[in-house]
C-alpha positions as a LaTeX table, in Angstrom:
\begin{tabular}{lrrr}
\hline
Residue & $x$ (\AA) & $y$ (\AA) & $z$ (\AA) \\
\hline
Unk1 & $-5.07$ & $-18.07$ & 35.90 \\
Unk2 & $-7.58$ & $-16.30$ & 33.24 \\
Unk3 & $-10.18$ & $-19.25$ & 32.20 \\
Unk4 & $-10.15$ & $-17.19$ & 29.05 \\
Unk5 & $-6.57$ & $-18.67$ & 28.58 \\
Unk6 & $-7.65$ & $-22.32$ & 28.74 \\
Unk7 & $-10.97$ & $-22.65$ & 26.95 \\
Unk8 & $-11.18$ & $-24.21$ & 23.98 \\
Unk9 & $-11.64$ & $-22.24$ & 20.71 \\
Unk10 & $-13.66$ & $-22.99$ & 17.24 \\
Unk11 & $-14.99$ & $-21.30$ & 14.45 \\
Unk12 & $-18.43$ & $-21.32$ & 16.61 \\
Unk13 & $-17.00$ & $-19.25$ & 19.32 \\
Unk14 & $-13.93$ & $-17.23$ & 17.57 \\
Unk15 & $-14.16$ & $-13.64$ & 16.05 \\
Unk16 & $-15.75$ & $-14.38$ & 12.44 \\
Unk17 & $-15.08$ & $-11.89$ & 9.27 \\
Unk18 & $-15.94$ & $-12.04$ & 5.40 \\
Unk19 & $-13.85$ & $-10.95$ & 2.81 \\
Unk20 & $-13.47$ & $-11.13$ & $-0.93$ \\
Unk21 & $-16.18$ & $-12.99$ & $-2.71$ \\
Unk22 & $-18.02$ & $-14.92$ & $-0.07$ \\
Unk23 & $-15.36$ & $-16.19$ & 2.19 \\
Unk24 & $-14.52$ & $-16.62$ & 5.84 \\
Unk25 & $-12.27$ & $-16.13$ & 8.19 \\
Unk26 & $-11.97$ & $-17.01$ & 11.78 \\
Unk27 & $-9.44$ & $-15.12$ & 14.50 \\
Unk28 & $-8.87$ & $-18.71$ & 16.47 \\
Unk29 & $-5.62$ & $-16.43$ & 17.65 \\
Unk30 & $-5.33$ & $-12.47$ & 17.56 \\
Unk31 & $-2.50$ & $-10.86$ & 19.28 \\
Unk32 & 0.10 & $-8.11$ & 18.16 \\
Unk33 & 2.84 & $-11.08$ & 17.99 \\
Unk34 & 0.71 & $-14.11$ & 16.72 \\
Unk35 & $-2.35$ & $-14.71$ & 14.37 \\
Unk36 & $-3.74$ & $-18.00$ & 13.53 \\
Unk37 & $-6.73$ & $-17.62$ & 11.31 \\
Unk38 & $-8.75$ & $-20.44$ & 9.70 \\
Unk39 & $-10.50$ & $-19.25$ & 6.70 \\
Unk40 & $-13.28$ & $-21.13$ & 3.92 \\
Unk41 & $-12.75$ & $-19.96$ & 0.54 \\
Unk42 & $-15.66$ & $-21.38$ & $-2.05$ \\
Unk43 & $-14.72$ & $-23.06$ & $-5.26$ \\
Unk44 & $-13.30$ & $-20.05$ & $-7.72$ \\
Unk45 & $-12.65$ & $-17.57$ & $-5.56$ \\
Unk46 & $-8.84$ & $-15.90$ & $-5.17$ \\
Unk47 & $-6.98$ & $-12.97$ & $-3.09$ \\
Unk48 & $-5.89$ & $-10.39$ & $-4.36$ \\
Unk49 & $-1.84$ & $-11.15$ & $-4.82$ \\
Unk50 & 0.58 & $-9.25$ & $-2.28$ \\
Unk51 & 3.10 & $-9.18$ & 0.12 \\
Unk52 & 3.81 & $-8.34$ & 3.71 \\
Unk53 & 6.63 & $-6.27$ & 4.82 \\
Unk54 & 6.96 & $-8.00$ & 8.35 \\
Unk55 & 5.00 & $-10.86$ & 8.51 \\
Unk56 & 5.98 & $-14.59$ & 8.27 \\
Unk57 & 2.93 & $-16.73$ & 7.39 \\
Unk58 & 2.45 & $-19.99$ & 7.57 \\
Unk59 & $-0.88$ & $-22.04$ & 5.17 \\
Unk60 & $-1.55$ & $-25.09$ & 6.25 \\
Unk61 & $-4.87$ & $-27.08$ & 3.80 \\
Unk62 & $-7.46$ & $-28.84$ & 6.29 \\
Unk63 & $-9.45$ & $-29.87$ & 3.49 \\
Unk64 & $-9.62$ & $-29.09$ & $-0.71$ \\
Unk65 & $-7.02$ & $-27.90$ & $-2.81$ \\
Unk66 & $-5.33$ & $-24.47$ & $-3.26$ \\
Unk67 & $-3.25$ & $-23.05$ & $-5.85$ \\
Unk68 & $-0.62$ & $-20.84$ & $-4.33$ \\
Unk69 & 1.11 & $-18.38$ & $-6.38$ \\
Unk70 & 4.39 & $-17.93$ & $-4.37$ \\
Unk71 & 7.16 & $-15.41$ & $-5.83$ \\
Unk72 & 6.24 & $-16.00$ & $-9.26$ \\
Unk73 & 5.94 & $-20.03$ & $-9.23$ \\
Unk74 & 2.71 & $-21.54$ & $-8.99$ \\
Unk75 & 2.35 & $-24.63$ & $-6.57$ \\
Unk76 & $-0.82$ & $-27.05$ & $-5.69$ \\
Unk77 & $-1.34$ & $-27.77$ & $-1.82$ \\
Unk78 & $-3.85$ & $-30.50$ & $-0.65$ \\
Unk79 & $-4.72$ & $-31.54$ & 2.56 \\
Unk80 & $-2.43$ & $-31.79$ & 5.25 \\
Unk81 & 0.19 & $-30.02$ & 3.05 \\
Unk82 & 1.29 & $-26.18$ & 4.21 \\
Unk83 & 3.66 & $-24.07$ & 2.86 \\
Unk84 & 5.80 & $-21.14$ & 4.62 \\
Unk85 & 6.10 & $-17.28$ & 3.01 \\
Unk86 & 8.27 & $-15.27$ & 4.73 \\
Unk87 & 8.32 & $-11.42$ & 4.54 \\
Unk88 & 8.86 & $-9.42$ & 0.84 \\
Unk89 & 7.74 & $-12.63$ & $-0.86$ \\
Unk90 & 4.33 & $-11.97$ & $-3.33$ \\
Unk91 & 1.51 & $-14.54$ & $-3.09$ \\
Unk92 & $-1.50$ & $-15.41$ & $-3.93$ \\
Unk93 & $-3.90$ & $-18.25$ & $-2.74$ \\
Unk94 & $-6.48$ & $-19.54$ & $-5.48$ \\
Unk95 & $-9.24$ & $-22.18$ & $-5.25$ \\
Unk96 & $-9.72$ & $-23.28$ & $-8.84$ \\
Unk97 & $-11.34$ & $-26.53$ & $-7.65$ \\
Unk98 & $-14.86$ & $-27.35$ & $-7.28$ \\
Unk99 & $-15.12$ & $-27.70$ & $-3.50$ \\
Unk100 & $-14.31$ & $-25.65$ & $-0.68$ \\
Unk101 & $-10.79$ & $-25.04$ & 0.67 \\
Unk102 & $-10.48$ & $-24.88$ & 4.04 \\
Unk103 & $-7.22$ & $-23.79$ & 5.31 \\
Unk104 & $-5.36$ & $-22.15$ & 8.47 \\
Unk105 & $-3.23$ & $-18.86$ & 8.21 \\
Unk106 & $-0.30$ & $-18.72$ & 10.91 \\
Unk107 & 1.40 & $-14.84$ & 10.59 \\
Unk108 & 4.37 & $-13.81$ & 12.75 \\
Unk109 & 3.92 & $-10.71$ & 13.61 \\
Unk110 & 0.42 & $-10.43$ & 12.71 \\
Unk111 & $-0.10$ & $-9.68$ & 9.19 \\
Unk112 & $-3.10$ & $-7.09$ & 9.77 \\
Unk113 & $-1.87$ & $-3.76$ & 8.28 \\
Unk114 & 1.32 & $-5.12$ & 7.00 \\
Unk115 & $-0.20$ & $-5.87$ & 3.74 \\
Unk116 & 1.40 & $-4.51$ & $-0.02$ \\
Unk117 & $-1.45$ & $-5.06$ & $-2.49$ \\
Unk118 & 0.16 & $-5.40$ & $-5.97$ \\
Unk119 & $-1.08$ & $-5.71$ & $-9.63$ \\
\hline
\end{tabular}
C-alpha cells in the first residue's frame, strides 16, 4: 500500500492557494471525483456569487460565522453547522463578522472548472 494513502494531512502539509481578498484555501483532498478544501476567509470578505453545473458541495463552519446566500435566501451558519448546495443552485458565502471564518468545502465532482460566475 502507498504510505501516501495513510499519512495524515493538515493545512501545514496540504496544497495551499489564495484567492479573493486575502483568503486561504487548503486542497486536504484533490481528485477528479472528490474535493475537500478547508479555507480562512478574514472578517468582510465575500465570493463572488455563482453556481456549479455538476458539482454538489457540501460547507461545513469549524469556527466564526458565515452568511450564505443560497438560491436567493440568505441563511447564518456557526460552528459546527454545514449546509448542502447541490448543482444549478446560486450561492454566495459572506463573512460579515469580525473574526475569521474558518470553514471546509466538500464538492462532488470537484467543483474546479465547473464554476458559473453571475452578477
Amino acid at each position: 500500500m502507498d504510505d501516501k494513502l495513510i499519512s495524515p494531512i493538515s493545512t501545514q502539509t496540504a496544497e495551499h492557494y489564495t484567492w479573493g481578498n486575502q483568503c486561504d484555501g487548503w486542497h486536504l483532498v484533490k481528485s477528479d471525483s472528490l474535493s475537500i478544501i478547508q479555507e480562512r476567509m478574514p472578517p468582510g470578505t465575500s465570493e463572488i456569487k455563482h453556481y456549479h453545473r455538476q458539482s454538489r458541495q457540501f460547507f461545513f463552519i469549524l469556527s466564526g460565522e458565515a452568511t450564505m446566500e443560497i438560491g436567493g435566501k440568505t441563511l447564518v451558519l456557526r460552528m459546527h453547522e454545514g449546509v448542502e448546495i447541490p448543482p444549478f443552485v446560486a450561492h454566495q458565502m459572506r463573512n460579515e463578522s469580525e473574526n475569521d471564518l474558518w470553514f471546509t468545502v466538500t464538492s462532488t465532482p470537484k467543483s474546479h472548472g465547473d464554476r458559473v460566475s453571475l452578477p
